[in-house]
KEBA-322734 format. One record per atom (N, C-alpha, C, CB): residue number from 1; residue in three letters; chain; atom name; x, y, z. Coordinates in Angstrom, 2 decimals, padded with zeros to 5 digits, m for minus. Glycine has a CB too. Layout:
num_residu_chaine_atome_c1_c2_c3
NUM_Ala_A_CA_X_Y_Z .
...
end
This chain:
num_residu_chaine_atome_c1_c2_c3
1_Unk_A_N_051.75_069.66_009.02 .
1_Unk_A_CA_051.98_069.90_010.42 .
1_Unk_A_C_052.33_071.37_010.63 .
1_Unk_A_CB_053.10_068.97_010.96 .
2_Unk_A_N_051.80_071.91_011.49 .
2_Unk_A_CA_051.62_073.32_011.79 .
2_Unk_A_C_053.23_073.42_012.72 .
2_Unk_A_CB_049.91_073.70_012.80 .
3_Unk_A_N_053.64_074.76_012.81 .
3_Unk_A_CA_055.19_075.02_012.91 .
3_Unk_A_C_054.66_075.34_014.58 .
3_Unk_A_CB_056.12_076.54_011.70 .
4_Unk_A_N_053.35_075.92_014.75 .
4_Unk_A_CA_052.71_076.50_016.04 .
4_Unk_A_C_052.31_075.48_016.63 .
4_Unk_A_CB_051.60_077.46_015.94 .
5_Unk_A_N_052.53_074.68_017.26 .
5_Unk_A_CA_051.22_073.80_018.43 .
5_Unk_A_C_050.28_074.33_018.34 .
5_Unk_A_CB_051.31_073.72_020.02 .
6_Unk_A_N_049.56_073.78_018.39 .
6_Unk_A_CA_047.83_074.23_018.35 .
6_Unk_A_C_047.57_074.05_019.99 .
6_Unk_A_CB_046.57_072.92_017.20 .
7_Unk_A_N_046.57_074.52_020.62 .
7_Unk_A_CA_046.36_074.27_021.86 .
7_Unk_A_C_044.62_073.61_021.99 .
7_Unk_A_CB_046.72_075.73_022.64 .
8_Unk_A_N_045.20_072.10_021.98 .
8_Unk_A_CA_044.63_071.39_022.68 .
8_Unk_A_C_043.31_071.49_023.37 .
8_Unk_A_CB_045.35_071.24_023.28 .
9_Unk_A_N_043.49_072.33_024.38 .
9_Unk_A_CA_042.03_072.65_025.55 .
9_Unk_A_C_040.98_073.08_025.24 .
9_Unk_A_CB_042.11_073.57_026.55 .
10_Unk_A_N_041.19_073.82_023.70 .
10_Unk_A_CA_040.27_074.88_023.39 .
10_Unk_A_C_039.10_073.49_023.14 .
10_Unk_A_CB_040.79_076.14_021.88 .
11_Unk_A_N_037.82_074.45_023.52 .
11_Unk_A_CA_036.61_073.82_022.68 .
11_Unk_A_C_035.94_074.42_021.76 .
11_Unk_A_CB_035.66_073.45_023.36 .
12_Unk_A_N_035.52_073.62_020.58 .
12_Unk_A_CA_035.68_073.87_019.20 .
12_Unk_A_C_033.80_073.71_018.89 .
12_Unk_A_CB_036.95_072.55_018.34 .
13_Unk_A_N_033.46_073.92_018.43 .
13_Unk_A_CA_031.96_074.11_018.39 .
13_Unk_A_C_031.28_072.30_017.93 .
13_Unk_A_CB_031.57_075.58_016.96 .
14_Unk_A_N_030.87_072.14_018.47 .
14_Unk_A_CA_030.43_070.14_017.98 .
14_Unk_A_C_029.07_070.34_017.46 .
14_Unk_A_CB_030.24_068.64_019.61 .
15_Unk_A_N_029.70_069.16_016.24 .
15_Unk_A_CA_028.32_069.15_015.02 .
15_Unk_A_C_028.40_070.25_014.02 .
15_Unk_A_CB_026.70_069.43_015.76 .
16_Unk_A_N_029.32_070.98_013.83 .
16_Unk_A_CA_029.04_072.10_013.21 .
16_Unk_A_C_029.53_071.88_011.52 .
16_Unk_A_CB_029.79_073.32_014.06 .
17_Unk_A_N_029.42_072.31_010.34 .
17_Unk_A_CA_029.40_071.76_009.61 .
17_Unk_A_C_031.13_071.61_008.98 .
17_Unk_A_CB_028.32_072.28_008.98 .
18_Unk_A_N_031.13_071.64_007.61 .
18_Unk_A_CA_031.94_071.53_006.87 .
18_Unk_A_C_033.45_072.47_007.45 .
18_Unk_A_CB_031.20_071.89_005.59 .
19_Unk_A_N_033.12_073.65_007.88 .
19_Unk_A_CA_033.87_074.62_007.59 .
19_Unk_A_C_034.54_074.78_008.77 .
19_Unk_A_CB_033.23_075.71_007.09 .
20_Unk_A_N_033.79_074.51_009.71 .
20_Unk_A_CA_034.00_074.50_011.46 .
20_Unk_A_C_035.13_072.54_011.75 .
20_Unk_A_CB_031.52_074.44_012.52 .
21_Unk_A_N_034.68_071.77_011.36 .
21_Unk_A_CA_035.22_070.33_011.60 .
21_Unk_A_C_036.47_070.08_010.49 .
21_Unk_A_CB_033.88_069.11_011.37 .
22_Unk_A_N_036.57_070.54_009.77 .
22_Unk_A_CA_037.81_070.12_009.01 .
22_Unk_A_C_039.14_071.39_009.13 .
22_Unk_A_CB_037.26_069.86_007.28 .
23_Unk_A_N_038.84_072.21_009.84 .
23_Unk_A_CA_039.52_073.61_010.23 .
23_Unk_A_C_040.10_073.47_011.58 .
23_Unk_A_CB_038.46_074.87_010.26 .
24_Unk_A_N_040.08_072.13_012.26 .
24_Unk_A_CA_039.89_072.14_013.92 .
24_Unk_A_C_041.68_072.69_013.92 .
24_Unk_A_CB_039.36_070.13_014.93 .
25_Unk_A_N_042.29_072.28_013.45 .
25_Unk_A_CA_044.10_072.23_013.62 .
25_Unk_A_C_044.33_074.01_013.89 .
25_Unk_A_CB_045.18_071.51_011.69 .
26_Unk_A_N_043.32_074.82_012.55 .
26_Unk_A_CA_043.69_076.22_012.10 .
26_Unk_A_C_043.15_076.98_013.84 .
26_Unk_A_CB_042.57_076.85_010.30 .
27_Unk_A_N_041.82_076.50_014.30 .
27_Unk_A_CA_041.65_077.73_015.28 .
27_Unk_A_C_041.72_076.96_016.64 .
27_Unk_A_CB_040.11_078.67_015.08 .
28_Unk_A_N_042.35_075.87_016.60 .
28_Unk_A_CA_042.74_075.50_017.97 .
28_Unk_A_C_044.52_076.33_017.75 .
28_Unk_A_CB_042.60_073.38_018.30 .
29_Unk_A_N_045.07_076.40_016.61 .
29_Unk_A_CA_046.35_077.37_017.06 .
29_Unk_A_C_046.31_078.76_016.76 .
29_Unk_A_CB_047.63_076.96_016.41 .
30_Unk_A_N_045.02_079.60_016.10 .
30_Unk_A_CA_044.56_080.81_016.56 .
30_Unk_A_C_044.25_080.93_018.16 .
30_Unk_A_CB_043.37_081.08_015.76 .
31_Unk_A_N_043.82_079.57_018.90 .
31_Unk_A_CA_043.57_079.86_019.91 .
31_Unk_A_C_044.96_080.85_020.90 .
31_Unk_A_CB_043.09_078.53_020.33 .
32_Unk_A_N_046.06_080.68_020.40 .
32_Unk_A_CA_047.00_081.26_021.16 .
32_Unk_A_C_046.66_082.87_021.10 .
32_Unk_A_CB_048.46_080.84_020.61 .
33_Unk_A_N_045.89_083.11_019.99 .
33_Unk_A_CA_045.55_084.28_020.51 .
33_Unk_A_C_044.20_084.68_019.84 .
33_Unk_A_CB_046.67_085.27_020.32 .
34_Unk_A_N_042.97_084.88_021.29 .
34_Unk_A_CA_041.85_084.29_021.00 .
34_Unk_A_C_041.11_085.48_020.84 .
34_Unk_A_CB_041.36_083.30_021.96 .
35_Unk_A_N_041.45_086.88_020.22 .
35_Unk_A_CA_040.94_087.92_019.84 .
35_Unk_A_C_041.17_087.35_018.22 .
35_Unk_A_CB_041.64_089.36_020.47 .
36_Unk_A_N_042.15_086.87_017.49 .
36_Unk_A_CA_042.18_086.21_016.57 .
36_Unk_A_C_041.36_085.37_016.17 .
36_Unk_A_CB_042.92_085.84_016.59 .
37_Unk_A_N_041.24_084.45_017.07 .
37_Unk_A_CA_040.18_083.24_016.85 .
37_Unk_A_C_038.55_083.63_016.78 .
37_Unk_A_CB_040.37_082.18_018.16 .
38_Unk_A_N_038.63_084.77_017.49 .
38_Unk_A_CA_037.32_085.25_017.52 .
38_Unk_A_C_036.61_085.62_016.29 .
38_Unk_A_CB_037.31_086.26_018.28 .
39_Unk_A_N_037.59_086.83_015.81 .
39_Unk_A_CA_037.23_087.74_014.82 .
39_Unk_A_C_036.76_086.60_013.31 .
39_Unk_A_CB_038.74_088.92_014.57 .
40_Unk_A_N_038.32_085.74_013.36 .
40_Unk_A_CA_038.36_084.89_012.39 .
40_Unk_A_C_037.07_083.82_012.32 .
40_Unk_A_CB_039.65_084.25_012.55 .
41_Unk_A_N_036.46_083.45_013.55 .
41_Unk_A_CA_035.31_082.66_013.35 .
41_Unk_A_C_034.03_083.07_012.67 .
41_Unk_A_CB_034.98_082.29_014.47 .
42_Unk_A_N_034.02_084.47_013.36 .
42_Unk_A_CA_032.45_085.01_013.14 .
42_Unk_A_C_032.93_085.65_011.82 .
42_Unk_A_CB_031.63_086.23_014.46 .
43_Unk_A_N_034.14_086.08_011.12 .
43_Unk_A_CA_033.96_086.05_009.63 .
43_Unk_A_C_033.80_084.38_008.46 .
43_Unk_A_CB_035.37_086.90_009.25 .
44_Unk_A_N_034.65_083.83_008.93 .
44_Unk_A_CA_033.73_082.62_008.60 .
44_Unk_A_C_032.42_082.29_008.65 .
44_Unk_A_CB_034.01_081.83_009.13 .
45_Unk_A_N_031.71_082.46_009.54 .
45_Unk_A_CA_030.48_082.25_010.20 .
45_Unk_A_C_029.70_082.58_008.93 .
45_Unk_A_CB_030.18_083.16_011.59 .
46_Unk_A_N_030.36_084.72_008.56 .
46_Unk_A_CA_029.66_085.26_007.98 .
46_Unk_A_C_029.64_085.24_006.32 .
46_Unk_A_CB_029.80_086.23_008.52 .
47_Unk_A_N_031.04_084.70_005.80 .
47_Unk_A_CA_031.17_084.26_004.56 .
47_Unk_A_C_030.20_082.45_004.10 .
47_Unk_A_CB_032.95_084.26_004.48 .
48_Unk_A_N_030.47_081.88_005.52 .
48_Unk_A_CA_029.55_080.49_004.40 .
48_Unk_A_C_028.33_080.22_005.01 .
48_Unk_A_CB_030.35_078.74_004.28 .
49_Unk_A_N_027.84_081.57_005.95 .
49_Unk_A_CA_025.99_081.25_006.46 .
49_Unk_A_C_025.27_082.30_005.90 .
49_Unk_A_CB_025.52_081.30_008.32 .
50_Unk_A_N_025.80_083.36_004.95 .
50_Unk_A_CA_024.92_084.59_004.66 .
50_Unk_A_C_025.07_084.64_003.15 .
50_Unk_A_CB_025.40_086.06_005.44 .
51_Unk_A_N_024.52_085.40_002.26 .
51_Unk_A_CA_024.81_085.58_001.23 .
51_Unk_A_C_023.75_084.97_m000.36 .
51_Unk_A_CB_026.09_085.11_001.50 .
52_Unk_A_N_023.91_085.06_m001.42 .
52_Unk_A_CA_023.25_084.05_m002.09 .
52_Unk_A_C_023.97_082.86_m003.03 .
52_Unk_A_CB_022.40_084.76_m002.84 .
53_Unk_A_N_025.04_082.71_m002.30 .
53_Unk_A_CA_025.67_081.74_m003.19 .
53_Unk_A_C_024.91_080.52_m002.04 .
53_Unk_A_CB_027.73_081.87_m003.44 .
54_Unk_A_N_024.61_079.38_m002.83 .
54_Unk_A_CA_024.15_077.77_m002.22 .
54_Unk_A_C_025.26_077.68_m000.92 .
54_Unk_A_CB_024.47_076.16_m003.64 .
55_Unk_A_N_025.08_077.16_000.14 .
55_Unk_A_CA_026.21_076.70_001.18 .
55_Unk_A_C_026.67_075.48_000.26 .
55_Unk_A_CB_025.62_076.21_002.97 .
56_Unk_A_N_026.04_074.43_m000.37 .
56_Unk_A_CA_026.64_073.33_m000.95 .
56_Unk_A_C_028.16_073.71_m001.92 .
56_Unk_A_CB_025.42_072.68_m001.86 .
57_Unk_A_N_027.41_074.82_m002.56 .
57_Unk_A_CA_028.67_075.31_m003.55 .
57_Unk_A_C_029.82_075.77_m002.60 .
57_Unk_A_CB_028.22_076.70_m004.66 .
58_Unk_A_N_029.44_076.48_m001.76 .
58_Unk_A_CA_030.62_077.07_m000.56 .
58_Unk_A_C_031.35_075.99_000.02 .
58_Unk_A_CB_029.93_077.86_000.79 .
59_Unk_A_N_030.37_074.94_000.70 .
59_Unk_A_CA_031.50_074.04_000.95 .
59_Unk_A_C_032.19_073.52_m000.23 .
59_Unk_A_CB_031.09_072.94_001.72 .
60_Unk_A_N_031.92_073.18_m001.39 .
60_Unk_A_CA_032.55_072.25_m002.33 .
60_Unk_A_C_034.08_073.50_m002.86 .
60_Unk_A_CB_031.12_071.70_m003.86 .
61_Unk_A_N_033.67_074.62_m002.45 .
61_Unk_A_CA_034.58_075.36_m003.24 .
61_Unk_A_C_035.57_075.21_m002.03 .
61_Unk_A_CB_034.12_076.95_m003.84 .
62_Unk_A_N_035.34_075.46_m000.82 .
62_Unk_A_CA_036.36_075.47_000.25 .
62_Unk_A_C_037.15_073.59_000.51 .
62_Unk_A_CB_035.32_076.15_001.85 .
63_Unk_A_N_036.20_072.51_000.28 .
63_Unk_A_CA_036.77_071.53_000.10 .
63_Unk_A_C_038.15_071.44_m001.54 .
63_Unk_A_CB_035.42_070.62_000.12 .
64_Unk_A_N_037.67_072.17_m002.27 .
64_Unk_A_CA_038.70_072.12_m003.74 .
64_Unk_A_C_039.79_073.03_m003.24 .
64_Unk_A_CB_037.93_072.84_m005.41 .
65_Unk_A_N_039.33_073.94_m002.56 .
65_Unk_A_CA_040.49_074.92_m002.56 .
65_Unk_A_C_041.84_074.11_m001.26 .
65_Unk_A_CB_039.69_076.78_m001.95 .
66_Unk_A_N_041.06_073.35_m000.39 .
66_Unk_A_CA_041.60_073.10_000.71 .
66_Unk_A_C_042.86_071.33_m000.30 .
66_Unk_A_CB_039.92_072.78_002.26 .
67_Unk_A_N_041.76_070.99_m001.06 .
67_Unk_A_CA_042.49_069.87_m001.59 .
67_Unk_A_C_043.72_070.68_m002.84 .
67_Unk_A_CB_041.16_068.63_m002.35 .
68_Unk_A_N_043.51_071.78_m003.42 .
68_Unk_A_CA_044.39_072.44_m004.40 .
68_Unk_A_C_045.53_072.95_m003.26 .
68_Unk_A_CB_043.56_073.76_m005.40 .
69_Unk_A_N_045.38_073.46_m001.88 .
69_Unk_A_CA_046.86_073.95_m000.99 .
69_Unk_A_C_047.59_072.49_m000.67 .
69_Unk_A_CB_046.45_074.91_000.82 .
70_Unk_A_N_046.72_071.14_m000.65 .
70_Unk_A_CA_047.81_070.29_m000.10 .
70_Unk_A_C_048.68_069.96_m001.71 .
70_Unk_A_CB_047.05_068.67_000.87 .
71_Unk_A_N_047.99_070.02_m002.71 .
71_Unk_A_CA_049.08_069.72_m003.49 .
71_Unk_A_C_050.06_070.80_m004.28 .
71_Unk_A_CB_048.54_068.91_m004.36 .
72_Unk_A_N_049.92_072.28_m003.47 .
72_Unk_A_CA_051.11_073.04_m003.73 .
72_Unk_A_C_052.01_072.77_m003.01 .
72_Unk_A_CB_051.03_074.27_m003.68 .
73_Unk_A_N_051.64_072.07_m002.12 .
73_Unk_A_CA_052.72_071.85_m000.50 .
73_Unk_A_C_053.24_070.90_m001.17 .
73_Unk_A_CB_052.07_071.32_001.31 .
end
């Protein structure tokens, strides 16, 4: 549970893959400040849609990494 409320109203991009739908908590409470949310999307955007690593490997690495922070918590 985030210490920030997240804000609610924002709309969040639908259908979008791995990286965009399991993140909804992180940039609905960037939304409080949406020069943040901005910047932070379209570098996402640009780390798991460009490049030559597989997107499969990208998501699987961002799913391990995301399952390795809940069990430091």
């Amino acid at each position: 549970m985030s210490r920030i409320p997240p804000d609610e109203n924002i709309q969040l991009p639908i259908g979008e893959t791995v990286p965009f739908s399991t993140m909804s908590t992180l940039f609905r409470t960037m939304a409080l400040r949406p020069e943040i949310m901005q910047h932070s999307m379209q570098l996402l955007e640009a780390v798991m849609r460009t490049g030559t690593v597989e997107p499969r490997l990208k998501e699987l690495l961002a799913v391990r990494i995301a399952i390795s922070s809940l069990l430091v918590n």
